[in-house]
LOGU-210011 format. One record per residue: residue number from 1; x, y negated, z negated of N, C-alpha, C, CB in turn. Coordinates in steps of 0.001 Angstrom, whole numbers, plus 524288, in hexadecimal, padded with zeros to 5 digits. Each point is the difference from the previous one (the first is absolute). Last residue first. Glycine has a CB too. Layout:
BEGIN
<node num="NUM" n_east="X" n_north="Y" n_up="Z" ca_east="X" ca_north="Y" ca_up="Z" c_east="X" c_north="Y" c_up="Z" cb_east="X" cb_north="Y" cb_up="Z"/>
...
end
This chain:
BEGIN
<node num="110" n_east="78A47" n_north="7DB94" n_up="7C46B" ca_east="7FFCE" ca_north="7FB9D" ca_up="80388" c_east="7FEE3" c_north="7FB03" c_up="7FC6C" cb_east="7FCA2" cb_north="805E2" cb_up="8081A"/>
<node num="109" n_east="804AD" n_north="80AD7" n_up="7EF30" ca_east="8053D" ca_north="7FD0F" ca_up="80033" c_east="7FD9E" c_north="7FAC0" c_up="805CF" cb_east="8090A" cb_north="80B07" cb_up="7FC4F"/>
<node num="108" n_east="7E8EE" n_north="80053" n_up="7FE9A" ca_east="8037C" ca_north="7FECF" ca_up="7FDEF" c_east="803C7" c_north="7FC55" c_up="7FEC2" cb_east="7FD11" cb_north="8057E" cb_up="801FB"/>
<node num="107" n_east="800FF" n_north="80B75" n_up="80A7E" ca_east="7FB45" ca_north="7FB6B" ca_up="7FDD3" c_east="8033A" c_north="7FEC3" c_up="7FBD0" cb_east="7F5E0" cb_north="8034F" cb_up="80223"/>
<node num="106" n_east="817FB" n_north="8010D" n_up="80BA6" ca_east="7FCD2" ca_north="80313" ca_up="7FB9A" c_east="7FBB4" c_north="7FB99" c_up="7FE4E" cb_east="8087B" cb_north="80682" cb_up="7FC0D"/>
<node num="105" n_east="80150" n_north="7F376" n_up="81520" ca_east="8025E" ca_north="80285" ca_up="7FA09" c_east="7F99E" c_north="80264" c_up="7FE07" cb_east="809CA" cb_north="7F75F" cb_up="7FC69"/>
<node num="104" n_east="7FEB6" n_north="80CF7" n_up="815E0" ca_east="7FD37" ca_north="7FDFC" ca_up="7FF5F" c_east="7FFA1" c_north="7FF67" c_up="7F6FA" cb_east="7FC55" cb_north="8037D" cb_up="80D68"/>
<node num="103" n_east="80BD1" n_north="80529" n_up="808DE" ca_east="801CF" ca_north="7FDD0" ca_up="7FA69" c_east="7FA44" c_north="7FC0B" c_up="7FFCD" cb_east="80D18" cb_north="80007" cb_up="80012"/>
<node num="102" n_east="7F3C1" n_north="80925" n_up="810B2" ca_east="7FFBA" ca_north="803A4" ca_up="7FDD0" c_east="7FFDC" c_north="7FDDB" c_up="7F674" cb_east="805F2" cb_north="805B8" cb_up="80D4D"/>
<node num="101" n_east="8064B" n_north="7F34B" n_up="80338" ca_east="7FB9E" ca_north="8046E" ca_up="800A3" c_east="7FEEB" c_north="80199" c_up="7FA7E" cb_east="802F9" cb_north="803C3" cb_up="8092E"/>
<node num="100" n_east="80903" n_north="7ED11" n_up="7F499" ca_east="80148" ca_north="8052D" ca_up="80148" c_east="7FA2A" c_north="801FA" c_up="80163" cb_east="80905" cb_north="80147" cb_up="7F9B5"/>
<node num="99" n_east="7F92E" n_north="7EA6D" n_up="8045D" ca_east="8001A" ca_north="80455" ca_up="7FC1F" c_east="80026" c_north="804AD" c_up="803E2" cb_east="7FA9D" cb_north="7FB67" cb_up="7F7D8"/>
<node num="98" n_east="80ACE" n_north="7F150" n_up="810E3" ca_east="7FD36" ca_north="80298" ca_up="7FF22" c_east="7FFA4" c_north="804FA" c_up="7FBEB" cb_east="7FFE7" cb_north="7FB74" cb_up="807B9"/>
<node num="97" n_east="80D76" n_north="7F9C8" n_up="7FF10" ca_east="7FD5B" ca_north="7FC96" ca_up="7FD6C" c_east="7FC13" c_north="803FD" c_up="80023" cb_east="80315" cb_north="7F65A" cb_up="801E5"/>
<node num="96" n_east="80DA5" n_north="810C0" n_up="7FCBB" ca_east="7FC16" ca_north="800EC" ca_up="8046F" c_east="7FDDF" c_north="7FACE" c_up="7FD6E" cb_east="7FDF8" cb_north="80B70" cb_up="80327"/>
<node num="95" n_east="814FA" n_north="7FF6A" n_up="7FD28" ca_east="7FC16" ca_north="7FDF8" ca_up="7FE2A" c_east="7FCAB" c_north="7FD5F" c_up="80384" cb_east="804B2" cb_north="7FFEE" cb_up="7F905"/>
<node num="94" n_east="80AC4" n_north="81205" n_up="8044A" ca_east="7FB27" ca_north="7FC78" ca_up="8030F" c_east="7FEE3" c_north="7FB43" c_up="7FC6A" cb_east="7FAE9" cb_north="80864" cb_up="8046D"/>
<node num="93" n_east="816E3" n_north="80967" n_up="7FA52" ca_east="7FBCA" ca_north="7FAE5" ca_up="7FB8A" c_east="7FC24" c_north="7FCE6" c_up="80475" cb_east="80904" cb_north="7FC81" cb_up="7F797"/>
<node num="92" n_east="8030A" n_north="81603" n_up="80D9A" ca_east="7FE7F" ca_north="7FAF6" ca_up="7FEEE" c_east="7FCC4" c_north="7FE18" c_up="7FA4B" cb_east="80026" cb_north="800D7" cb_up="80A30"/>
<node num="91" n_east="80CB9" n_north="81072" n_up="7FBBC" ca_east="7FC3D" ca_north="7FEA9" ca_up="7FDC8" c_east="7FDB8" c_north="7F97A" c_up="8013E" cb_east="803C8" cb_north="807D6" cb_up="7F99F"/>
<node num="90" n_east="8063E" n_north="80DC4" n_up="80C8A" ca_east="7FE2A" ca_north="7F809" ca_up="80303" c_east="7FCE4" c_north="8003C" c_up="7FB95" cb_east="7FE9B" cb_north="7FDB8" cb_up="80C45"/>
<node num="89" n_east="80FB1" n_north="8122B" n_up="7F733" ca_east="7FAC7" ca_north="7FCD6" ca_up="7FD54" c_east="8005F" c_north="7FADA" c_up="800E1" cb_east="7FEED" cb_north="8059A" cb_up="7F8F0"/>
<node num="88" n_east="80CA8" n_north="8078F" n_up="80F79" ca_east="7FDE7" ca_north="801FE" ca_up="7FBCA" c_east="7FA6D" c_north="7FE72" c_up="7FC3D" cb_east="8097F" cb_north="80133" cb_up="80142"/>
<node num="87" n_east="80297" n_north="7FE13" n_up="8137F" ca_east="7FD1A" ca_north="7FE4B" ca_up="7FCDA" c_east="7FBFD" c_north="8014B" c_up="7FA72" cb_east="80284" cb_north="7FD8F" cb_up="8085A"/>
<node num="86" n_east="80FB8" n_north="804EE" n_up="8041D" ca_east="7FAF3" ca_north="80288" ca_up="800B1" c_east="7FC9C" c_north="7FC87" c_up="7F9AA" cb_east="80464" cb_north="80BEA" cb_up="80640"/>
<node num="85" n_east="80EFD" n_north="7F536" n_up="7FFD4" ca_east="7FB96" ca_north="7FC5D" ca_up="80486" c_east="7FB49" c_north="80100" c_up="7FD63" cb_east="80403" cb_north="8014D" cb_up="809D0"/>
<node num="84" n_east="80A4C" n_north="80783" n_up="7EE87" ca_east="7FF1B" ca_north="80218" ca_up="806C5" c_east="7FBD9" c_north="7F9FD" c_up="80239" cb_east="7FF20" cb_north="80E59" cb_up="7FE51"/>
<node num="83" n_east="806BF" n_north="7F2A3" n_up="7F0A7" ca_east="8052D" ca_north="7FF7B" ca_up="8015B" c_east="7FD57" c_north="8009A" c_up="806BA" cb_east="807AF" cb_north="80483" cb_up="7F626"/>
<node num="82" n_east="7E927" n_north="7F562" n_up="8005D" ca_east="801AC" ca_north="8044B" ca_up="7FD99" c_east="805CF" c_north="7FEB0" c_up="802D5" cb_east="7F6AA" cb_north="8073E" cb_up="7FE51"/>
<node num="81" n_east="7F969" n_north="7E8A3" n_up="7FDC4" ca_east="80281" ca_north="8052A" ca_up="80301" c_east="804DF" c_north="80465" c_up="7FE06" cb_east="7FD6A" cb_north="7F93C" cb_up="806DE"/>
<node num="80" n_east="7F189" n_north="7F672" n_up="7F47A" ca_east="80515" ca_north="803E9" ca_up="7FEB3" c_east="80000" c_north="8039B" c_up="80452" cb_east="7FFAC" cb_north="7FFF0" cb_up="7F5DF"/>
<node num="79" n_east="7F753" n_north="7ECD0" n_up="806C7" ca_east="80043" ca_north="8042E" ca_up="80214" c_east="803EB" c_north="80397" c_up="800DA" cb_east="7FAB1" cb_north="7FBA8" cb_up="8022D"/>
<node num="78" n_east="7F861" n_north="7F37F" n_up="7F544" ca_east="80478" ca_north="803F1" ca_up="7FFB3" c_east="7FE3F" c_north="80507" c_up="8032C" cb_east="80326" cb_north="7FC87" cb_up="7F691"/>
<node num="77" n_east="7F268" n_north="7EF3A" n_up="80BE2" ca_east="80150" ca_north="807A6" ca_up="7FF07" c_east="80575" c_north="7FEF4" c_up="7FEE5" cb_east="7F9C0" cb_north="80689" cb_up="80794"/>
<node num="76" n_east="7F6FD" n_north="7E941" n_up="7F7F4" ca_east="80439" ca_north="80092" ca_up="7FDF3" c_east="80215" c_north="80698" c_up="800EB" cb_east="7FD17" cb_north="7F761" cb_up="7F972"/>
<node num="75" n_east="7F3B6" n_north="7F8A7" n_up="80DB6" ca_east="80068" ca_north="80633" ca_up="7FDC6" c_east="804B2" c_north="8001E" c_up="7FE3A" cb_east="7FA97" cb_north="804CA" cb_up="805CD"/>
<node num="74" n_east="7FD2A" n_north="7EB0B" n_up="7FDE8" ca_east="7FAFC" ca_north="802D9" ca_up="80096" c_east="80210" c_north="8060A" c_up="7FF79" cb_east="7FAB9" cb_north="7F888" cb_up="80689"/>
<node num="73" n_east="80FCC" n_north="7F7D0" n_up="7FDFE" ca_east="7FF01" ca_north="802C7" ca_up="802D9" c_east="7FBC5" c_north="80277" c_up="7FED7" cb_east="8077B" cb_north="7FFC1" cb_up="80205"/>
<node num="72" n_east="7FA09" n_north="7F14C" n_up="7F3A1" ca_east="800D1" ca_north="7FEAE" ca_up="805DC" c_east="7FF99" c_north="80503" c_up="802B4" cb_east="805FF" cb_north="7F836" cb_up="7FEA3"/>
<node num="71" n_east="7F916" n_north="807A6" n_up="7EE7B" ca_east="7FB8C" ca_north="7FECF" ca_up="8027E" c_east="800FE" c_north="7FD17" c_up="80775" cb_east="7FC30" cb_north="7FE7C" cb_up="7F3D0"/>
<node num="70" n_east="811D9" n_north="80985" n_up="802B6" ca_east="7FC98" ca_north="80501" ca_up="80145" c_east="7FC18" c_north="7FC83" c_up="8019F" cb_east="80238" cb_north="80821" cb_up="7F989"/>
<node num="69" n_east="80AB7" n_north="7EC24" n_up="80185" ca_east="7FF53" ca_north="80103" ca_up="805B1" c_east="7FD0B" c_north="80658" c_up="801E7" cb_east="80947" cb_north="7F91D" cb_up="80080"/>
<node num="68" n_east="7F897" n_north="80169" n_up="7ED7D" ca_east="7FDD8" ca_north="7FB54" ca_up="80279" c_east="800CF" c_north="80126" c_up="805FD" cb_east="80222" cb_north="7F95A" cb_up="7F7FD"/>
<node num="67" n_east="807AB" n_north="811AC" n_up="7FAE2" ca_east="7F89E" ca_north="7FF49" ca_up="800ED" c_east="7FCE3" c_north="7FD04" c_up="80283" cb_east="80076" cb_north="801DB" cb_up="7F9B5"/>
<node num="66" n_east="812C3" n_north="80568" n_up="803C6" ca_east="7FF52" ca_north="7FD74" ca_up="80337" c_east="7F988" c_north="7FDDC" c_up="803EF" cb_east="80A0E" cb_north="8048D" cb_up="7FE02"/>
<node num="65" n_east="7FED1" n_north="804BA" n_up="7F095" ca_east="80509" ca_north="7FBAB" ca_up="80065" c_east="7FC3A" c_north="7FDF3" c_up="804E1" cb_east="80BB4" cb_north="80496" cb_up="7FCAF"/>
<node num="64" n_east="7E9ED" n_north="809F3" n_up="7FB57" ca_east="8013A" ca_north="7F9DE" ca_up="7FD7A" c_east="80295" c_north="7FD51" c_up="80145" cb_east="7FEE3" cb_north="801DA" cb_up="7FABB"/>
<node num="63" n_east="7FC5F" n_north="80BD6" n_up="8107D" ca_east="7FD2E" ca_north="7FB39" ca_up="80030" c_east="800D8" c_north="7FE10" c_up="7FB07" cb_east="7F980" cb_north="80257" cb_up="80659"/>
<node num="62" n_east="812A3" n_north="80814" n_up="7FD30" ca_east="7FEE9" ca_north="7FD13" ca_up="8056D" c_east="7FB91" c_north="7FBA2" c_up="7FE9F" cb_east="80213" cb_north="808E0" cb_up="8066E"/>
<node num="61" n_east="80255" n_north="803E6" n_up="7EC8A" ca_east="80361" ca_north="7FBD4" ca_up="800D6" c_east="7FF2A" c_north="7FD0E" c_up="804CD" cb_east="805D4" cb_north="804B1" cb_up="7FB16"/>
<node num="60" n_east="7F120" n_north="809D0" n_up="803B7" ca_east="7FD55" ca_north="7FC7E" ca_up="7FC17" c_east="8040E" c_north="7FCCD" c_up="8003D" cb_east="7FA3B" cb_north="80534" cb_up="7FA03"/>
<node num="59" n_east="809EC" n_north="807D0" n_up="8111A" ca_east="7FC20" ca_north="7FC87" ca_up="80157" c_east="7FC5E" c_north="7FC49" c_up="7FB9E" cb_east="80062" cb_north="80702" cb_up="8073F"/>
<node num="58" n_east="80D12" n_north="80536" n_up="7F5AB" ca_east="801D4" ca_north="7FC16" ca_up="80258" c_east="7FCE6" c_north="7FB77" c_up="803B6" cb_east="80665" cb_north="806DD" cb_up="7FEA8"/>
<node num="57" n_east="7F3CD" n_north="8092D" n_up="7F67E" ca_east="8055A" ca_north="7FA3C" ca_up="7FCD0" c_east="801E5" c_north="7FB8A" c_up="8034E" cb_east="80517" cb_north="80722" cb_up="7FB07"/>
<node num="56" n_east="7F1BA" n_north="808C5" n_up="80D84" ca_east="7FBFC" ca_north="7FC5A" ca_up="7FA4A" c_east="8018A" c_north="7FBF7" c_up="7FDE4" cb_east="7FDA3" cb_north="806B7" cb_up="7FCC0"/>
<node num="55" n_east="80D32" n_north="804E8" n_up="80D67" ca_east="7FF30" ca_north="7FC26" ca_up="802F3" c_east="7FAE5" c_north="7FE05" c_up="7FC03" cb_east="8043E" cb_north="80397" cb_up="80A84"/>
<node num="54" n_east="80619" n_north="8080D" n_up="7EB6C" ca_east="8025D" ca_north="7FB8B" ca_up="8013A" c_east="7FDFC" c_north="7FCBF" c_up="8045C" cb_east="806C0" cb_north="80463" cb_up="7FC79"/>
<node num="53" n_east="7F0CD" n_north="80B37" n_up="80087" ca_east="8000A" ca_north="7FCF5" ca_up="7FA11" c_east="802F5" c_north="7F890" c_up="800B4" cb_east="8025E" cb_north="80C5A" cb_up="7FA40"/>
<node num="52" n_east="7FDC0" n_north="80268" n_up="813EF" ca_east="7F97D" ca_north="7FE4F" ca_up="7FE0E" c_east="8025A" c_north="7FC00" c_up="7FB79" cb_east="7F8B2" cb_north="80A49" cb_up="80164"/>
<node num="51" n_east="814EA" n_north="7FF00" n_up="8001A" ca_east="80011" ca_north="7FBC7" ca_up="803B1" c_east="7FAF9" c_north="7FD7E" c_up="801DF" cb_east="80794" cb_north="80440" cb_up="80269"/>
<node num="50" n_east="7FAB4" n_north="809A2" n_up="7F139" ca_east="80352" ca_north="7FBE3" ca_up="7FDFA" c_east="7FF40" c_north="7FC26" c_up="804FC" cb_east="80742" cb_north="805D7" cb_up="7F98B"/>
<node num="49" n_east="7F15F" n_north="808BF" n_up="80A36" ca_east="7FC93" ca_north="80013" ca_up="7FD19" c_east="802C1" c_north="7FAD6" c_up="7FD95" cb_east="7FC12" cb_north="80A6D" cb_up="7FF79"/>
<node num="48" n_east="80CE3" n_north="7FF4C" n_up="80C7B" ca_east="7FD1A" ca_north="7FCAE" ca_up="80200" c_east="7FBE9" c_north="7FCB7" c_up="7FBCA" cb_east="80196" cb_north="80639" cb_up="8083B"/>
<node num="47" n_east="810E2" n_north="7FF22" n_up="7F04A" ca_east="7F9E2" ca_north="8025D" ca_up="80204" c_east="7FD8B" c_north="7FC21" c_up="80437" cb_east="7FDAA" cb_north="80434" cb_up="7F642"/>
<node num="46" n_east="812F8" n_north="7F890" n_up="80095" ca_east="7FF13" ca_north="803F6" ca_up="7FE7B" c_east="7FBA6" c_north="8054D" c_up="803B4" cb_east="802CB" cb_north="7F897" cb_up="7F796"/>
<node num="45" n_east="809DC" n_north="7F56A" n_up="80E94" ca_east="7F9FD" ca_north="7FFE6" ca_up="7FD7B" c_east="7FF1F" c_north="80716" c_up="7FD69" cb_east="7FB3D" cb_north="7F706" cb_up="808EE"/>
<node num="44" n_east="81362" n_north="7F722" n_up="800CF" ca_east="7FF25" ca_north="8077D" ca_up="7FEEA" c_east="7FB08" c_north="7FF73" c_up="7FB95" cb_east="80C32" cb_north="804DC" cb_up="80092"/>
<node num="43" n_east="7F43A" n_north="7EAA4" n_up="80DB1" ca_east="8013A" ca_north="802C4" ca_up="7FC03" c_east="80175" c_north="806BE" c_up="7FD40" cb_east="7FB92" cb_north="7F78C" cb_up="80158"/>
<node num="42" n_east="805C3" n_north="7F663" n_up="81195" ca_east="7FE30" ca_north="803D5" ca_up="7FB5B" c_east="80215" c_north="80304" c_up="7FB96" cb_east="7FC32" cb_north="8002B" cb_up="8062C"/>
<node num="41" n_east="808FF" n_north="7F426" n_up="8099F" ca_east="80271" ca_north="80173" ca_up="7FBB0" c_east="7FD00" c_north="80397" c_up="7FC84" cb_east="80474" cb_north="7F818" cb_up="800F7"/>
<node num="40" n_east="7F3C4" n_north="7FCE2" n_up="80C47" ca_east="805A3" ca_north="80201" ca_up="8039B" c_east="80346" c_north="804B5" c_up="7FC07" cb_east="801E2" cb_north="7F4CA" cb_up="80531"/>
<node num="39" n_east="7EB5A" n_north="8017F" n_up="7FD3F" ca_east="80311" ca_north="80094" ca_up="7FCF0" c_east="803C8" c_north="80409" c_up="801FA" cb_east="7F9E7" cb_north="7FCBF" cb_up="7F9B1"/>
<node num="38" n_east="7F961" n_north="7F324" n_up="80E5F" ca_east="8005C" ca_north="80639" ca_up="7FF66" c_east="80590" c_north="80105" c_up="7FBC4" cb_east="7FB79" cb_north="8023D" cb_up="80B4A"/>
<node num="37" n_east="7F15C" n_north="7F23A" n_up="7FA25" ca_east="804FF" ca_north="7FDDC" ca_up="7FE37" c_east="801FB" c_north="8083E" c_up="7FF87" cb_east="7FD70" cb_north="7F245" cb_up="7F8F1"/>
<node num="36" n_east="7F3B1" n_north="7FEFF" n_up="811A1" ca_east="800F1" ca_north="80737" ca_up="7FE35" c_east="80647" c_north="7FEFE" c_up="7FE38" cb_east="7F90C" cb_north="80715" cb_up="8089F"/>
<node num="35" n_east="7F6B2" n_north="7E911" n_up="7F563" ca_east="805B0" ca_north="80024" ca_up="804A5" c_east="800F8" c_north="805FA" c_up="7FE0F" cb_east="805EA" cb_north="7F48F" cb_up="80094"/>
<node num="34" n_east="7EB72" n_north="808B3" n_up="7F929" ca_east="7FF90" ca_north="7FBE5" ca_up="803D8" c_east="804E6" c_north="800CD" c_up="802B8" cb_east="7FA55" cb_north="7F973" cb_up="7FB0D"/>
<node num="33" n_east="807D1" n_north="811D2" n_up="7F8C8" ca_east="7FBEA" ca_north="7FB69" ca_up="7FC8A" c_east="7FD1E" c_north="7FB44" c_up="80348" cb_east="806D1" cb_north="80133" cb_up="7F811"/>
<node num="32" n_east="8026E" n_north="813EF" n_up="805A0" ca_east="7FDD3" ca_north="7FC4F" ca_up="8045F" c_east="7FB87" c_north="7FC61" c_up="7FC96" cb_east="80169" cb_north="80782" cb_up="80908"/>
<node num="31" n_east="810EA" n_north="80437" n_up="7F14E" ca_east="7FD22" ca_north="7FDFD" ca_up="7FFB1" c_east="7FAF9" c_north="7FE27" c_up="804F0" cb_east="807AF" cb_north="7FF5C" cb_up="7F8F1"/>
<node num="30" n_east="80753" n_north="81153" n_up="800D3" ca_east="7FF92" ca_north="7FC83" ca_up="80480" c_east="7F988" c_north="7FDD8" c_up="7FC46" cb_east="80655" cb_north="805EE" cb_up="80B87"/>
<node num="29" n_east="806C7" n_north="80763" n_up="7ED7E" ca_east="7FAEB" ca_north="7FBFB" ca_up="7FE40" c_east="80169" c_north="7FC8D" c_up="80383" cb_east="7FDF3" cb_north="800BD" cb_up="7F623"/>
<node num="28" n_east="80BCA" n_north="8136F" n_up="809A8" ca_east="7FFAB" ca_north="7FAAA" ca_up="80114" c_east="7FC34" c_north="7FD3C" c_up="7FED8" cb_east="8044D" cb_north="801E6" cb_up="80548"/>
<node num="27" n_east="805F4" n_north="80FB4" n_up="7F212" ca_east="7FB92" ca_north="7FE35" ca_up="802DE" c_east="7FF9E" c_north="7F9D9" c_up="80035" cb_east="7FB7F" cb_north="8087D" cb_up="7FD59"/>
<node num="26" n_east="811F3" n_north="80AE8" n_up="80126" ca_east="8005F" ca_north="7F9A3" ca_up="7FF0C" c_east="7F891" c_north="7FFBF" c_up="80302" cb_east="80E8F" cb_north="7FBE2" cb_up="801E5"/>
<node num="25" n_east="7FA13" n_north="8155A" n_up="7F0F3" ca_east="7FD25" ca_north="7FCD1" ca_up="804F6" c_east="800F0" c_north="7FBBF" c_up="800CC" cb_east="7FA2B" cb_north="803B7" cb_up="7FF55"/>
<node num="24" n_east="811EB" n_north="80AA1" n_up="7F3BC" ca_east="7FADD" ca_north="7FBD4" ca_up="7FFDC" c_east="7FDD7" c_north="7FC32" c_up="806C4" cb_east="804B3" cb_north="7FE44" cb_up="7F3ED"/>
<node num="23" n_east="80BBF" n_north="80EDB" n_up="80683" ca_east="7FA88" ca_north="80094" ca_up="80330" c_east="7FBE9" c_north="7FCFD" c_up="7FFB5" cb_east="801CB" cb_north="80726" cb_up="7FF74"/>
<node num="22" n_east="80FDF" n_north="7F946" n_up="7F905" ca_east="7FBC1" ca_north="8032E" ca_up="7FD72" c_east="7FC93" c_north="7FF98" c_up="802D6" cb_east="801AD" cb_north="7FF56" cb_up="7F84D"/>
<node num="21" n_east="80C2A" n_north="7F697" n_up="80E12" ca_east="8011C" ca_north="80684" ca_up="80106" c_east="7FBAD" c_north="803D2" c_up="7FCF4" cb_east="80AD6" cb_north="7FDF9" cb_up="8006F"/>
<node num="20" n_east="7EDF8" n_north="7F1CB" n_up="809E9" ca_east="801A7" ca_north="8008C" ca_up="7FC17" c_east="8038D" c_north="803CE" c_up="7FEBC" cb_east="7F959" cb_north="7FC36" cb_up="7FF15"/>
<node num="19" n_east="7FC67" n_north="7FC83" n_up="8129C" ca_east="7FF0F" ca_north="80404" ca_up="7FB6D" c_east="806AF" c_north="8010D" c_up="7FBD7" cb_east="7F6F1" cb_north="805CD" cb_up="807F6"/>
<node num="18" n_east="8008E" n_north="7F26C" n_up="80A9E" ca_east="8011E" ca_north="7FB9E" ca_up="7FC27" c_east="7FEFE" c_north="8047C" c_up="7F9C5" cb_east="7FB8B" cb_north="7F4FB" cb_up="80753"/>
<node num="17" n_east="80662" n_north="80C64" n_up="81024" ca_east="7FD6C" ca_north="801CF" ca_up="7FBD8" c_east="80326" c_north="7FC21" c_up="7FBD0" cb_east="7FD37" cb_north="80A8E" cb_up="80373"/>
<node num="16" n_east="7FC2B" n_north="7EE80" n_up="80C9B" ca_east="80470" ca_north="80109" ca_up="7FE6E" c_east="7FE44" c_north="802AD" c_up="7FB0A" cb_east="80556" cb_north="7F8C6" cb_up="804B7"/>
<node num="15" n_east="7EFFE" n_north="7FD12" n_up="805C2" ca_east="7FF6E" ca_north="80517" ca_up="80120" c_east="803E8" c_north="803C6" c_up="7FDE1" cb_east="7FBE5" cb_north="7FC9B" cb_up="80731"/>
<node num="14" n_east="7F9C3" n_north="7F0E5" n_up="7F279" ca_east="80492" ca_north="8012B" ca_up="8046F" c_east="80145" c_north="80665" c_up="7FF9E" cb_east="804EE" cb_north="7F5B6" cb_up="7FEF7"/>
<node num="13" n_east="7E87E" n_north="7FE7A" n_up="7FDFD" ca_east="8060F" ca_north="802C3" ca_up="7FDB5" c_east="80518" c_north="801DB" c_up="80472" cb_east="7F921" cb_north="80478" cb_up="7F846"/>
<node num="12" n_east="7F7E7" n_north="7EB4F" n_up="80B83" ca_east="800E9" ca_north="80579" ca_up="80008" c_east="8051D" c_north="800B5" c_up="7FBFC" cb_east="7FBEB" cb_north="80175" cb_up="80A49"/>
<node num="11" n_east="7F3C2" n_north="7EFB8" n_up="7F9DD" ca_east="802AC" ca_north="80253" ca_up="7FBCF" c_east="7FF7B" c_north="80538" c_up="8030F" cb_east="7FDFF" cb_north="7FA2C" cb_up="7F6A5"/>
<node num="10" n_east="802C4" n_north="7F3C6" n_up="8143D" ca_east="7FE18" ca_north="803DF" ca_up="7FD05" c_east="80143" c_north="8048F" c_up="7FD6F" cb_east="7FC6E" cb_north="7FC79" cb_up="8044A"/>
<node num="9" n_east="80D01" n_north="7EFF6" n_up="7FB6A" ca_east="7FD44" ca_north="8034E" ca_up="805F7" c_east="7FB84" c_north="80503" c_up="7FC22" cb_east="80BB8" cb_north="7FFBB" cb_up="8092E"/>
<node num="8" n_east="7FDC8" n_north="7F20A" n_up="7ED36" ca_east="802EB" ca_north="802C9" ca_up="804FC" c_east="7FE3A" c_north="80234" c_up="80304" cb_east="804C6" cb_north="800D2" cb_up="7FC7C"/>
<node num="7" n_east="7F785" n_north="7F039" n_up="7F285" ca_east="7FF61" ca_north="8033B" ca_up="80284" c_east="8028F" c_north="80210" c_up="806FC" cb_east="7F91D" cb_north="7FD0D" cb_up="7F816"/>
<node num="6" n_east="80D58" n_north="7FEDE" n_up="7F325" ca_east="7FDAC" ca_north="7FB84" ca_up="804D3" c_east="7FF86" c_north="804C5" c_up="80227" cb_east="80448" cb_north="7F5B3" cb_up="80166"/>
<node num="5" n_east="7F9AF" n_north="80B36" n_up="7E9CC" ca_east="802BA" ca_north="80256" ca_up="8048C" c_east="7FF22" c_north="7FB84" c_up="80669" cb_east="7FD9D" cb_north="80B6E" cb_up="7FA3A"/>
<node num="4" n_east="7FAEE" n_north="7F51D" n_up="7F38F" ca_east="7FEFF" ca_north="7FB39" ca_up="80142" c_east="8050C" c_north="801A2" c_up="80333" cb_east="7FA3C" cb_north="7F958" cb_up="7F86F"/>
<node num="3" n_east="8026C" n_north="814AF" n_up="7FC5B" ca_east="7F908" ca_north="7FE5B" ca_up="802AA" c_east="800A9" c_north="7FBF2" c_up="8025D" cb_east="7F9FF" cb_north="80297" cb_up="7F97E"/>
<node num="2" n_east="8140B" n_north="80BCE" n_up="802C5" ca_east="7FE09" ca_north="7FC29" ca_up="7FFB7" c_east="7FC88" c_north="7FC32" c_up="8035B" cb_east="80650" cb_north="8028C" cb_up="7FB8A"/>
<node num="1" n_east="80040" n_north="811BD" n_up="7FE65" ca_east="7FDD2" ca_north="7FCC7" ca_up="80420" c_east="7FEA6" c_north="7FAC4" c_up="7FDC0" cb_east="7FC89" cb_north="807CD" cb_up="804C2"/>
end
């Protein structure tokens, strides 16, 4: 998935099975960075547990190649889906001018 993709509408897999003759899975990394970018092509992935791994990856490339416009939308997701549509894991990135509930530094260090 590339992170500087133009965006198409909202992120669906396409319903077509997409399986390998060894069986390996295909899973999609649809982005939503302000515009929902969808991935048409996905990947064969070992595990769901590999495709956790890879939307992590791919959302840290998002915000190094395209950091300056996270402080415009305020969130950055990956969002994987399985060959059926179905949605395996959403991860975002947020930022806030404000500290997280709850955060506060250690005596001390202020």
């Amino acid at each position: 998935m590339r992170p500087d993709a133009e965006p198409i509408g909202v992120p669906v897999a396409s319903s077509q099975t997409s399986r390998r003759e060894d069986g390996l899975p295909r899973y999609f990394f649809h982005t939503q960075n302000g515009d929902c970018v969808r991935d048409d092509q996905g990947e064969e992935m070992k595990s769901v547990d590999a495709a956790r791994e890879e939307a992590v990856a791919v959302l840290g490339e998002i915000l190094r190649y395209r950091g300056a416009s996270f402080w415009e939308t305020r969130a950055f997701s990956v969002i994987v889906t399985d060959d059926d549509g179905e949605t395996v894991v959403s991860i975002t990135a947020s930022a806030s001018n404000d500290a997280p509930d709850g955060w506060t530094l250690s005596d001390g260090l202020q």
